[in-house]
ZAMARGU-4260 file (C-alpha; in steps of 0.2 Angstrom, whole numbers, plus 5000, padded with zeros to 4 digits):
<rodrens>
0) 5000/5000/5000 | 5008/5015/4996 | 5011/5029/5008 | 4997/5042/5013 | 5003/5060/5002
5) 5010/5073/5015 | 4997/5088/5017 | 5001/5103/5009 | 5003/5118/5021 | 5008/5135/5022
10) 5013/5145/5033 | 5007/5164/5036 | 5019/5175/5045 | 5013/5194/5051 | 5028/5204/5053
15) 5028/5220/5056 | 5048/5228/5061 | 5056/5212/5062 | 5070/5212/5054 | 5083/5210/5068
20) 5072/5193/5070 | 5069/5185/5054 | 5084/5178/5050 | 5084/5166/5065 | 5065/5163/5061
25) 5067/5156/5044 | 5082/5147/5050 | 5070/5137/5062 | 5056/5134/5051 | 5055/5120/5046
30) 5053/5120/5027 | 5052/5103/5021 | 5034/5102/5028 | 5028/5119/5020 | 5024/5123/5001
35) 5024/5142/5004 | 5033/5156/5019 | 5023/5170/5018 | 5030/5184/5029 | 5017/5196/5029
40) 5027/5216/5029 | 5013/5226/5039 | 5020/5245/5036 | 5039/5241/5044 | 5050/5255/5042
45) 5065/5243/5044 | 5071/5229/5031 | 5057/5216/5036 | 5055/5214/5017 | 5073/5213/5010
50) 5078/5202/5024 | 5064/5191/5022 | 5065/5188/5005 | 5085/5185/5007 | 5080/5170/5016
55) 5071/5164/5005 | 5053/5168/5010 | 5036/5176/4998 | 5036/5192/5005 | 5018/5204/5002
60) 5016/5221/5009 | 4999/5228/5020 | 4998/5245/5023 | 4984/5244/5035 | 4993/5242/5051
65) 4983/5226/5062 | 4987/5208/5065 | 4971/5202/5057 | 4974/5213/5042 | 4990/5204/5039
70) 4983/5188/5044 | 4970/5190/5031 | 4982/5198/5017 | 4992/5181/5018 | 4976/5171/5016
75) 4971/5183/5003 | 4987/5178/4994 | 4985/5159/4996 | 4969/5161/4990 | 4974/5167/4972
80) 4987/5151/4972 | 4981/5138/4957 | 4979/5124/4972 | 4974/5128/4988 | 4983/5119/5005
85) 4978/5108/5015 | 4982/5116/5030 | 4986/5134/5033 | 4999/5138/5050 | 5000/5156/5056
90) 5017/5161/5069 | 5022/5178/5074 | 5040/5182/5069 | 5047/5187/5087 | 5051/5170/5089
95) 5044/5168/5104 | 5036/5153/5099 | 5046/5141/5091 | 5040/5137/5073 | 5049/5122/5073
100) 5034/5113/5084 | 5022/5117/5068 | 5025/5098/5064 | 5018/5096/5082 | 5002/5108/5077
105) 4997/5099/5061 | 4997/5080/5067 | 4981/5081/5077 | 4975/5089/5060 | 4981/5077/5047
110) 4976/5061/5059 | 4958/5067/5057 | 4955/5072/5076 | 4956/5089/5075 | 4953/5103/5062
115) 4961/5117/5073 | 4975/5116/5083 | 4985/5130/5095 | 4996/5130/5104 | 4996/5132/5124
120) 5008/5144/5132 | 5005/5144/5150 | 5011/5128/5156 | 5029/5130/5150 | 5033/5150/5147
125) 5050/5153/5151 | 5050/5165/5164 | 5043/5184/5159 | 5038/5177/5141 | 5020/5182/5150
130) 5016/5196/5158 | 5005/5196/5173 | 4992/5208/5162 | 4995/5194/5147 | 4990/5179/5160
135) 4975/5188/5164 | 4971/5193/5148 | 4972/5177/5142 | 4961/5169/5154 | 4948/5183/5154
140) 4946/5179/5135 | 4945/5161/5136 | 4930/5164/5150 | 4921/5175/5140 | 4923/5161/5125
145) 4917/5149/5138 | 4902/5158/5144 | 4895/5164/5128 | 4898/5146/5119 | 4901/5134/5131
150) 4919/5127/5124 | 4933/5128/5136 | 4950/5137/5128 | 4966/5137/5137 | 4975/5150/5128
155) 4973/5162/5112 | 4990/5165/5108 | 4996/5167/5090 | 5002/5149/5084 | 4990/5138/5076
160) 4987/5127/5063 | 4970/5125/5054 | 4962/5116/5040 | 4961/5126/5024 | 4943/5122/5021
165) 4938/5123/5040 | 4947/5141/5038 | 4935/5146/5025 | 4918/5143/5031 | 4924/5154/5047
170) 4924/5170/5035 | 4937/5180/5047 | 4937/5199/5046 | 4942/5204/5061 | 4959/5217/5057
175) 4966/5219/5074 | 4971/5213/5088 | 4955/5201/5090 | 4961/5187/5075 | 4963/5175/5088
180) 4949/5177/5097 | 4938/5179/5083 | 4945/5160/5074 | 4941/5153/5092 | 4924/5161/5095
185) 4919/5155/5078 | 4925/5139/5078 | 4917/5133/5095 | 4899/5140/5085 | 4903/5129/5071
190) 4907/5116/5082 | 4927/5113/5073 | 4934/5103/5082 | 4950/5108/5092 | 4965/5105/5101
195) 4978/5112/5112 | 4996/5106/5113 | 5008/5113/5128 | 5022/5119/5119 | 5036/5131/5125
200) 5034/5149/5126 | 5051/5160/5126 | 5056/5176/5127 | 5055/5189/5110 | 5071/5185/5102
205) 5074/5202/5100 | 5067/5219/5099 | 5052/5228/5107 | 5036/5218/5108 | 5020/5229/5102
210) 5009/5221/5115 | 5017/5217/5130 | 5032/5230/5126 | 5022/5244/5134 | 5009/5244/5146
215) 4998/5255/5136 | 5000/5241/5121 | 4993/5227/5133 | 4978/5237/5138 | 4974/5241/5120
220) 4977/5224/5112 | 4965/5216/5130 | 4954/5229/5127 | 4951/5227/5110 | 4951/5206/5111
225) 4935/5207/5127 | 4925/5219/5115 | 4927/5209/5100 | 4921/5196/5109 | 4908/5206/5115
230) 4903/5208/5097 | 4906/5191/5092 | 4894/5188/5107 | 4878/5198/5101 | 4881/5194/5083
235) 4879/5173/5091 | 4863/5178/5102 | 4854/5187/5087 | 4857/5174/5076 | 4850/5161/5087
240) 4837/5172/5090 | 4833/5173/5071 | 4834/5155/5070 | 4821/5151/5084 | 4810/5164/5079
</rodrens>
């Protein structure tokens, strides 16, 4: 019998004044799994773009600044490939996860148990990879996930893995800070199935994190991922509503 094909993945990176990181990031992706790198340039004013290209990565540019709108200019490029993946992965670029557990991320996916998988943070974050404001964060939003949908998170941190047609059939839009939470809310009311694998958590390689650099930038980003729940929340009851009525 011959072997089962390898799915075909790729990878969407947001990037947004990275350069000083990109270089160790590609070194640690691991490439033989993926069909495409796509390092998303989100309006850097350093040489994101040159450096990631160097290394051998498809580089697009987004000038509207937001982690969703990055997000959702990668998938606008996979999109217009001639065959779609299989799977899609997304990783920031701080390397603060460690892209080289994406082959961890897509088992549960390509075994048929799983059609979205992230990956956990909290039980092996190095020490200050999370703020106190992040680890509340966190847990604020999976209990608002929890209350208005009834499926238990762990965490909403950035690296995940998802099937490609799973992906579709969400119809994300969010352009901000509220990607995460937005895949997550909507794929407990579609009733994905999910899991979450404990991975390490380190450290930003280098640089100045936009969210949990500045205590201003983690009030923002909380902010902004509780009221997109919010909204996800309303939009969830009305449609019920609808459907009862």
């Amino acid at each position: 019998m011959a072997a089962p094909l390898a799915p075909t993945i790729d990878l969407v990176v947001p990037a947004r004044n990275e350069a000083v990181n990109i270089p160790s990031l590609l070194e640690s992706i691991p490439w033989s799994m993926l069909r495409h790198v796509v390092v998303v340039d989100n309006g850097s004013t350093d040489q994101t773009a040159w450096t990631a290209r160097q290394g051998g990565a498809i580089v697009i540019q987004e000038k509207r600044r937001g982690y969703g709108s990055a997000c959702l200019a990668g998938l606008a490029w996979i999109a217009d490939c001639d065959e779609p993946p299989d799977l899609v992965g997304f990783v920031d670029a701080d390397l603060a996860d460690d892209p080289r557990h994406l082959v961890d991320l897509s088992r549960p996916i390509t075994n048929g148990t799983a059609d979205l998988a992230i990956a956990c943070r909290q039980r092996h974050a190095e020490k200050g990879a999370l703020t106190a404001t992040q680890r509340f964060g966190n847990r604020l939003a999976c209990l608002l996930i929890w209350m208005a949908t009834g499926r238990r998170y762990r965490d909403v941190g950035p690296m995940r893995m998802v099937r490609y047609t799973s992906l579709k059939t969400l119809a994300m839009s969010d352009p901000t800070w509220g990607w995460t939470v937005e895949m997550q809310f909507k794929a407990a009311v579609t009733g994905l199935r999910f899991s979450e694998i404990d991975l390490p958590y380190h450290q930003r390689h280098a640089g100045k994190s936009k969210i949990s650099g500045s205590v201003i930038g983690s009030i923002r980003a909380g902010v902004k991922i509780i009221t997109t729940i919010g909204k996800l929340w309303c939009q969830h009851l009305t449609a019920r509503s609808k459907q009862k009525g």
